[in-house]
C-alpha positions as CSV (number, residue, x, y, z in Angstrom):
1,X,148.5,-15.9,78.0
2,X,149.4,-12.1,77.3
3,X,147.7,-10.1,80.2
4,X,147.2,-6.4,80.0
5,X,147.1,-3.8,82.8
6,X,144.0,-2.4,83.0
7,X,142.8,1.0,85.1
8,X,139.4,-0.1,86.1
9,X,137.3,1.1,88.9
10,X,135.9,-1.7,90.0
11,X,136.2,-5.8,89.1
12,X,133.7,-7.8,89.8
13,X,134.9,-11.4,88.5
14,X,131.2,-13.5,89.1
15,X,130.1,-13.4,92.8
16,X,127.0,-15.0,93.4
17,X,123.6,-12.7,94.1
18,X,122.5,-12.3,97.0
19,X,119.3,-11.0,98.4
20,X,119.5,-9.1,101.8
21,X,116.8,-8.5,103.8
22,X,115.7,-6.6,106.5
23,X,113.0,-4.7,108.5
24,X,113.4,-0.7,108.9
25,X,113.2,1.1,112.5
26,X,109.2,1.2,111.2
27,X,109.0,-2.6,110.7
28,X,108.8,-2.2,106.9
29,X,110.5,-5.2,105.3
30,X,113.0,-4.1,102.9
31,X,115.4,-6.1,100.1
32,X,118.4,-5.4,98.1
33,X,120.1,-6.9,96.0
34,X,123.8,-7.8,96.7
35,X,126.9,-9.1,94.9
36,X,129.7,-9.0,97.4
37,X,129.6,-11.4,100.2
38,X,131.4,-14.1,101.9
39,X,130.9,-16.6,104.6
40,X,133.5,-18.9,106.4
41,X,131.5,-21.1,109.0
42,X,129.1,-18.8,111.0
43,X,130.6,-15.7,109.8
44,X,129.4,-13.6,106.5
45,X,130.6,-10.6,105.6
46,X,128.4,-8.3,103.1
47,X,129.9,-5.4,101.3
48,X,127.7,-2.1,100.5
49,X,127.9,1.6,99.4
50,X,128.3,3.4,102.6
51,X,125.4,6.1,101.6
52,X,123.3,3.0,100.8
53,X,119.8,2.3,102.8
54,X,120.6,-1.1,103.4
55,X,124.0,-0.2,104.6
56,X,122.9,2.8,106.9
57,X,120.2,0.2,108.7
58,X,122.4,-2.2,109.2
59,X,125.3,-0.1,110.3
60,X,122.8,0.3,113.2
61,X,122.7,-2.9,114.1
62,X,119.8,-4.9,112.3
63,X,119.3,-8.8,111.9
64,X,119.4,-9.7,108.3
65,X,118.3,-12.8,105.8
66,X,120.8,-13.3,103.5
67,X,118.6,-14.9,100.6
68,X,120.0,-16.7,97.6
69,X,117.9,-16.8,94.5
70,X,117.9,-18.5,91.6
71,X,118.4,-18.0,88.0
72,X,114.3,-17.8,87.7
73,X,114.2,-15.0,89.8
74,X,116.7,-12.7,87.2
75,X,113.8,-10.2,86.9
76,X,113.1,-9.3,90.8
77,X,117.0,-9.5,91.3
78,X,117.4,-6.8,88.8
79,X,114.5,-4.9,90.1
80,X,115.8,-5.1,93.8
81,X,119.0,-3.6,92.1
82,X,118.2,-0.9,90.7
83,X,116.0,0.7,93.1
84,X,116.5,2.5,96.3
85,X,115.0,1.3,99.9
86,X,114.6,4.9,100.5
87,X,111.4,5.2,98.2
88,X,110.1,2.5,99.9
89,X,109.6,-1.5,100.4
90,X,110.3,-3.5,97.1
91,X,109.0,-7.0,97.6
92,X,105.3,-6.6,96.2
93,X,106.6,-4.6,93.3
94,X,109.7,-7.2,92.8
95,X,106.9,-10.2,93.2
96,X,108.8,-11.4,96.3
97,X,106.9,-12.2,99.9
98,X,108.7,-11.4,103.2
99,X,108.3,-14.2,105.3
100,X,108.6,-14.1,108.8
101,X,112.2,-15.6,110.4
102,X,112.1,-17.7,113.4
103,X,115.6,-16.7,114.4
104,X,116.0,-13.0,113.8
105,X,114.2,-10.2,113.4
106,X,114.4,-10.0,109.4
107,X,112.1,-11.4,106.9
108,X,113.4,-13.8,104.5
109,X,112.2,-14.1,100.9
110,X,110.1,-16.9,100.5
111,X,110.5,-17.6,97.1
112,X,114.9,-18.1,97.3
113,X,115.7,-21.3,98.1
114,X,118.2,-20.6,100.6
115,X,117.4,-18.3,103.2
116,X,120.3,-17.5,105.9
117,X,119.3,-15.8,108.7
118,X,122.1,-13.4,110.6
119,X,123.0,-10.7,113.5
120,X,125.4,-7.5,112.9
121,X,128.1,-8.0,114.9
122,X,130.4,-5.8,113.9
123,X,130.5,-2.4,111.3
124,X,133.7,-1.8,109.2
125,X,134.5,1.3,107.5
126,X,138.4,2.5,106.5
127,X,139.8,5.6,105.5
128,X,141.5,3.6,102.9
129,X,138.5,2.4,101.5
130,X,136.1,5.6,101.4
131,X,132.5,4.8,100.9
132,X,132.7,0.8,101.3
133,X,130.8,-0.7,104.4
134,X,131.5,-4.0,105.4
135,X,129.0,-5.4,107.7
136,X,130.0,-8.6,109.5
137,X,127.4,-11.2,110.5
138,X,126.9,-13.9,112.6
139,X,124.8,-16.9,111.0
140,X,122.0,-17.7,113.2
141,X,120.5,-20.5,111.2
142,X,120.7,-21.9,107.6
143,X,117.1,-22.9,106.1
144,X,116.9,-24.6,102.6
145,X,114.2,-25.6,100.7
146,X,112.7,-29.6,101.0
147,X,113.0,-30.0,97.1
148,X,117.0,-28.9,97.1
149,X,118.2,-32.1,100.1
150,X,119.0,-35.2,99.7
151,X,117.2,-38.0,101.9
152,X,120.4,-37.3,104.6
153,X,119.4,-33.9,104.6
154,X,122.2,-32.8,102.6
155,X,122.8,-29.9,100.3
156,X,122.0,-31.4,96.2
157,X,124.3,-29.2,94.5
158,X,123.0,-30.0,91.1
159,X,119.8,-28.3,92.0
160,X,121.2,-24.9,92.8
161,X,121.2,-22.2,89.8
162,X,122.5,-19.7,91.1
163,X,122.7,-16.4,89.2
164,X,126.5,-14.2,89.4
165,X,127.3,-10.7,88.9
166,X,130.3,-9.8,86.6
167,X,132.2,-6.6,85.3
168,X,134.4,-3.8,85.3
169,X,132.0,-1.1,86.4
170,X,131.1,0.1,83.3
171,X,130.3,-3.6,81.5
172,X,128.5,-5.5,83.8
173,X,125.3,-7.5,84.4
174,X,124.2,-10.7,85.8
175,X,124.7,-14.0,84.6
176,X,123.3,-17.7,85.3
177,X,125.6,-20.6,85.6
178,X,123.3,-23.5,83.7
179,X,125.5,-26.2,83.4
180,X,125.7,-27.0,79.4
């Protein structure tokens, strides 16, 4: 396969959505939506704008719900994306609920069918990487809906859909994986 070098500002290569959530210093619940995240055991680690709103409350130490939708919920993802935290709360205009966490003080969103509920533990910023905030979490408790276990309790992988986001910074967008 010939490859060509390409100059591209960013390269996102299909990393699943994620919906962060969080209350502000007011008690407002607040979500955003995310694309760059990992998590190895009870760590996650969420990547964001530096001059972001969800990145400037959690740089100050907030719990947060990670919350992973589903490809039905394309429209409120793209909402939650394209609007700022700073003009206020976007679950009732998204058509998303904050529900109330038992473990942290975040909501989740009831309507994702995973809900992972987290503490900042540590704030990364680098010169070399000017304007990216990493936040590091630790995972306080996993919740998953009834309808998405097995009889064990176990995760049924067939029943997640889980929407991705992909591009180069300019072409971009979000994209379902329905199995064919």
């Amino acid at each position: 396969m010939e490859k060509i070098a390409v100059n591209y500002e960013k390269m996102y290569y299909g990393f699943p959505v994620i919906l962060t959530s969080f209350y502000d210093e007011d008690g407002v619940a607040h979500v955003t939506t995310s694309s760059s995240s990992y998590s190895l055991k009870d760590m996650i680690v969420l990547g964001f704008n530096s001059k972001g709103f969800a990145a400037q409350h959690l740089k100050a130490g907030t719990d947060f719900v990670v919350n992973v939708p589903d490809r039905s919920q394309q429209e409120s993802i793209s909402y939650c994306g394209s609007r700022s935290g700073a003009e206020g709360s976007k679950f009732a205009a998204a058509g998303l609920t904050p529900e109330v966490s038992e473990h942290v003080h975040a909501p989740a969103v009831r309507e994702c069918p995973i809900s992972i509920a987290c503490r900042v533990v540590e704030v990364v910023e680098s010169e070399q990487f000017p304007g990216v905030t990493n936040i590091v979490g630790k995972i306080v408790s996993r919740s998953v809906a009834k309808d998405y276990l097995n009889a064990e309790g176990r995760l049924q992988i067939d029943k997640l859909s889980p929407v991705i986001y992909a591009g180069d910074g300019v072409n971009k967008g979000f994209r379902d994986l329905q199995e064919s």
